[in-house]
VOGU-3710 file (C-alpha; in Angstrom, 3 decimals, decimal comma):
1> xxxxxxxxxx> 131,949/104,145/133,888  131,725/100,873/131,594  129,110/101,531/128,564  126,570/98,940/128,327  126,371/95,917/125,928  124,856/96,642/122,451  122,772/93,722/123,495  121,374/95,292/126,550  120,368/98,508/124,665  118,487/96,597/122,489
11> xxxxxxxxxx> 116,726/94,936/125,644  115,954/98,251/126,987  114,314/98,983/123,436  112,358/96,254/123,526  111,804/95,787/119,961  108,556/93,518/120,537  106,909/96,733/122,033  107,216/98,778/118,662  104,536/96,432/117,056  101,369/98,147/117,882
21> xxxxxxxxxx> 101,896/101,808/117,444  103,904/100,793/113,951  100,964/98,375/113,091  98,515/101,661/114,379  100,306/104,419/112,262  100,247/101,725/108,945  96,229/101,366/109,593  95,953/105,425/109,689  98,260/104,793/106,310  95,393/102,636/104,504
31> xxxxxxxxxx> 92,231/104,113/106,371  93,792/107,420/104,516  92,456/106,314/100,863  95,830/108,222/99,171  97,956/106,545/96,929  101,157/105,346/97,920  102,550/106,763/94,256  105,712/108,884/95,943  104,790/108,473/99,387  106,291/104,998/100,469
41> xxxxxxxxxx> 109,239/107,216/101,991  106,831/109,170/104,170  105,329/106,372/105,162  108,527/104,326/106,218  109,456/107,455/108,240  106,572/107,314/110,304  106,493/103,310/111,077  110,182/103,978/111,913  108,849/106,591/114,284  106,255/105,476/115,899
51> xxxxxxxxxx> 108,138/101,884/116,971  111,698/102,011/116,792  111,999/105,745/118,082  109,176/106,969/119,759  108,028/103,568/121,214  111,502/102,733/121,897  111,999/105,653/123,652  108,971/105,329/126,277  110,221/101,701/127,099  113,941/103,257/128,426
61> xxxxxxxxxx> 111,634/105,905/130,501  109,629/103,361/131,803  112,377/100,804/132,677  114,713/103,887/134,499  111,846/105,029/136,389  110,765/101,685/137,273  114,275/100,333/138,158  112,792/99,785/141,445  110,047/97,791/141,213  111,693/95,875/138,450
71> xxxxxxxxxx> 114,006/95,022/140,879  111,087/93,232/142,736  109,505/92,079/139,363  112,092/91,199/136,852  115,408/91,673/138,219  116,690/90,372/135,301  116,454/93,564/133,397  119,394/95,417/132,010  118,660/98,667/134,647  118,494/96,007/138,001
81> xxxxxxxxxx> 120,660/93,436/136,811  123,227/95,982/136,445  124,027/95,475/132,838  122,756/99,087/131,983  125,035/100,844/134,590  124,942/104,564/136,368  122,737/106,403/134,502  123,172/104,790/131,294  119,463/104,350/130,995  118,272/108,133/131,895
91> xxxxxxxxxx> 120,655/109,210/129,424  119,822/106,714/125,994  115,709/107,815/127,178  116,934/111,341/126,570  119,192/110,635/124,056  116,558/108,971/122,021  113,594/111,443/122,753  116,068/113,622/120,834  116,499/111,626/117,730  112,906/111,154/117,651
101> xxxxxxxxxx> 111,996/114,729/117,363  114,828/115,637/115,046  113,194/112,373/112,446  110,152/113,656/113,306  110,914/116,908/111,632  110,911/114,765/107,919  106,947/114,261/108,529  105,822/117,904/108,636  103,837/120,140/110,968  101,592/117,385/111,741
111> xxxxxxxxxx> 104,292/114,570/112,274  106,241/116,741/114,645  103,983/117,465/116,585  102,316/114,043/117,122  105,736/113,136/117,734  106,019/115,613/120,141  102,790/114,402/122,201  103,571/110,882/122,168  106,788/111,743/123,700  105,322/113,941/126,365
121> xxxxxxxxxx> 103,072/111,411/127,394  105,945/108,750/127,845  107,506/111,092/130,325  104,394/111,845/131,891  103,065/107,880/132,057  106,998/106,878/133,824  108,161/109,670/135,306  107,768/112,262/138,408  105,248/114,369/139,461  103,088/113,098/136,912
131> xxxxxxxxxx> 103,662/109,345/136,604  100,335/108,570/135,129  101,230/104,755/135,461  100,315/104,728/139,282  96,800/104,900/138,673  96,190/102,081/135,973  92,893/104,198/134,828  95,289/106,956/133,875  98,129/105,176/132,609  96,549/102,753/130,638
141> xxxxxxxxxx> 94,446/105,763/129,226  97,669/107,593/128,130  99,255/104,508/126,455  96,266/103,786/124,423  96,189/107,245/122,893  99,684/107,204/121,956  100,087/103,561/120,962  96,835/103,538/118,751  94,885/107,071/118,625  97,957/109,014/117,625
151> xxxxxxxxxx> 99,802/107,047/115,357  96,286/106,038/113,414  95,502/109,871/113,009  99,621/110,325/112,342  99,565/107,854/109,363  96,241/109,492/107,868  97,371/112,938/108,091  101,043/112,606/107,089  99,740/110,777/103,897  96,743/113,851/103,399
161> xxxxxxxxxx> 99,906/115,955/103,496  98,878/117,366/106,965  95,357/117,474/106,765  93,189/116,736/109,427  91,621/113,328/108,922  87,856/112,868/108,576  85,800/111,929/111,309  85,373/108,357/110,588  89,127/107,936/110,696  88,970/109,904/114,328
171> xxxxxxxxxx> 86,219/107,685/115,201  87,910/104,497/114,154  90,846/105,676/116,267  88,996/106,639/119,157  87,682/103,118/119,521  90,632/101,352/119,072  92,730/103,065/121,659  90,188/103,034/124,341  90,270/99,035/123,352  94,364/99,121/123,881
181> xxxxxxxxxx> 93,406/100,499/127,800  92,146/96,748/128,125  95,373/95,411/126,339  97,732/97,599/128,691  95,537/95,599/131,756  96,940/92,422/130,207  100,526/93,524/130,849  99,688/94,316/134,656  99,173/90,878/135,814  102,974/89,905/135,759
191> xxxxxxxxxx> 103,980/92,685/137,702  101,027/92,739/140,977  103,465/91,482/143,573  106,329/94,576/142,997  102,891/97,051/141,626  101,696/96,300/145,535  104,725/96,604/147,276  105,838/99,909/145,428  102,171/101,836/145,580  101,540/101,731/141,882
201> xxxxxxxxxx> 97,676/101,003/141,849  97,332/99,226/138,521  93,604/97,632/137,821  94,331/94,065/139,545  95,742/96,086/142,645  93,175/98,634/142,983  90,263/96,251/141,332  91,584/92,611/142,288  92,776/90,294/139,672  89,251/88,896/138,307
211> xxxxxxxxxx> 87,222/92,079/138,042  90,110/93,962/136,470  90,684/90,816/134,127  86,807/91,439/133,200  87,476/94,734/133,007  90,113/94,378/130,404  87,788/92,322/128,240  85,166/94,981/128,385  87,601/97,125/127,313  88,675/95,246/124,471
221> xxxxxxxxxx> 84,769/93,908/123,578  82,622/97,103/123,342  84,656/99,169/121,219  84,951/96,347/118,393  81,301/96,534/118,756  80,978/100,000/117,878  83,479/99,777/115,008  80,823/96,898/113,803  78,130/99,479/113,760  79,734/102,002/112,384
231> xxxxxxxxxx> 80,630/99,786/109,248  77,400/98,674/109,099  76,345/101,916/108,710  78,409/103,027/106,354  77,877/100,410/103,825  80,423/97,996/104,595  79,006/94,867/105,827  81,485/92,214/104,858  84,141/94,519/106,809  81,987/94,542/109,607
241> xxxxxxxxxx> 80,995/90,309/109,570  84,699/89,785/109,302  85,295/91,767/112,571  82,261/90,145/113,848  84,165/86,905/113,183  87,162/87,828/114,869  85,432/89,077/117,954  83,752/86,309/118,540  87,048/83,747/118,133  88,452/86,937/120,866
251> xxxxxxxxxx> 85,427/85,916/123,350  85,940/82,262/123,219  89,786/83,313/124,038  88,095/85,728/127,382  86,214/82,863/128,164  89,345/80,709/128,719  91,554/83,301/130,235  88,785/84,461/132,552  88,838/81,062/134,117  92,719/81,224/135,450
261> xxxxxxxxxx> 93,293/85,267/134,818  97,016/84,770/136,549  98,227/82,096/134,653  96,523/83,409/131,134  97,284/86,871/131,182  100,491/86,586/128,655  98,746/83,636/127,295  95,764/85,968/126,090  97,665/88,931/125,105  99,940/86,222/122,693
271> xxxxxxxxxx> 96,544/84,870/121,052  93,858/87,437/121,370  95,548/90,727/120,866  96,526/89,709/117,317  92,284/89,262/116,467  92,044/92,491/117,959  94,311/94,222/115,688  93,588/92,105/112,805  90,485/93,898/113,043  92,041/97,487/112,848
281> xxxxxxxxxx> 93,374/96,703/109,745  90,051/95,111/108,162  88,301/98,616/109,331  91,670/100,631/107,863  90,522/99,074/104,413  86,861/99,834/104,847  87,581/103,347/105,283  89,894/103,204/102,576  87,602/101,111/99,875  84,964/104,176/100,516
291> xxxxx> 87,386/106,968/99,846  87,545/104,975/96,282  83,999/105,269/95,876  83,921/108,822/97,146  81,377/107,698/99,859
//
């Protein structure tokens, strides 16, 4: 059997997927409060885990269990164009679930077993009997816990040298991956034609296109809102205005895509998305500026 094309590995990967749970576990890293002093290794580790492993490894599940409807989708793929041959792509998705677990040993206790979890639910969103991705509720559910919740609390506890993280860290987590459930909508909207024809009931197939648009933006909205609160509460205001700020530039952004949902889907997700996880970072750094003060 002919091996694929370095080239079409990497396409499998898809490197521009490993952004958020990377950007997620190096949020966990600040909102943490530790020096870096020795720990810059650990930390590499686990942004190398979290996207180019982990992340990596839940886009080859996806695309080998979703060969078919790719094939309606984007038959350009490597799986349905036939550039990732036999079962090439089964075998690098176990292959790399693997390597993840044996890097994830470096990390401790903690680290494996997030590891561990993230993986589990990759299988579990792609493949059979669960395949969590053919109810969108569920799917999107499980990729916002593993993209953002679990590689936030990862980062934190690695760098506490396993210990549980504090509940404003959990909190901040929390809201940012049910947020991501709204993001994960975004990515729907290219694939409704195959989504229908295949039985996967994603939000604009079970919902229609608008109201699951508006239910993405919900999604995204309310928990930023929260996180403003909570800052407020805790005694960082100027954290909170500057998510404030970026929350509003994200609703001028809904307004716009709400208009043509369709046609602004990617559109949104290329220009909003980044406010919304500028804004983890900003509330990382609040957490961390009152573990200085020992607040």
């Amino acid at each position: 059997m002919p091996r694929p094309a370095l080239s079409a590995v990497t396409e499998l990967f898809k490197p521009i997927t490993w952004f958020p749970p990377m950007w997620a576990f190096a949020c966990g890293v600040v909102a943490s409060g530790v020096a870096m002093d020795g720990k810059w290794g650990l930390a590499l580790i686990g942004i190398a885990l979290a996207g180019p492993l982990v992340c990596a490894t839940s886009q080859a599940v996806n695309d080998w269990f979703d060969r078919h409807v790719d094939a309606i989708n984007e038959p350009q793929r490597p799986i349905p164009s036939g550039r990732m041959p036999g079962r090439w792509g089964l075998g690098l998705a176990v292959l790399w679930t693997g390597v993840s677990l044996a890097v994830a040993l470096a990390l401790g206790p903690w680290g494996f077993g997030a590891a561990a979890l993230g993986l589990a639910l990759a299988w579990a969103y792609s493949a059979p009997p669960l395949r969590l991705k053919e109810n969108g509720w569920w799917g999107n559910a499980a990729c916002g816990i593993s993209y953002e919740g679990i590689a936030w609390t990862t980062g934190a506890a690695v760098m506490a040298g396993g210990a549980m993280p504090g509940g404003r860290s959990l909190a901040l987590a929390l809201l940012y991956s049910i947020g991501t459930h709204g993001i994960m909508t975004l990515n729907d909207f290219k694939a409704v034609k195959g989504d229908r024809e295949m039985g996967v009931r994603s939000l604009p197939v079970q919902l229609g296109e608008q109201s699951a648009a508006g239910v993405a933006c919900w999604f995204m909205g309310l928990p930023q809102v929260l996180v403003i609160v909570l800052l407020f509460a805790w005694g960082r205001p100027g954290h909170g205005l500057a998510i404030a700020l970026l929350l509003g530039l994200q609703l001028l952004l809904m307004d716009y895509f709400l208009a043509r949902v369709r046609e602004r889907a990617l559109w949104y997700s290329g220009f909003g998305v980044p406010l919304f996880v500028a804004g983890m970072m900003v509330s990382a750094f609040a957490l961390r500026s009152l573990q200085a003060v020992g607040a």
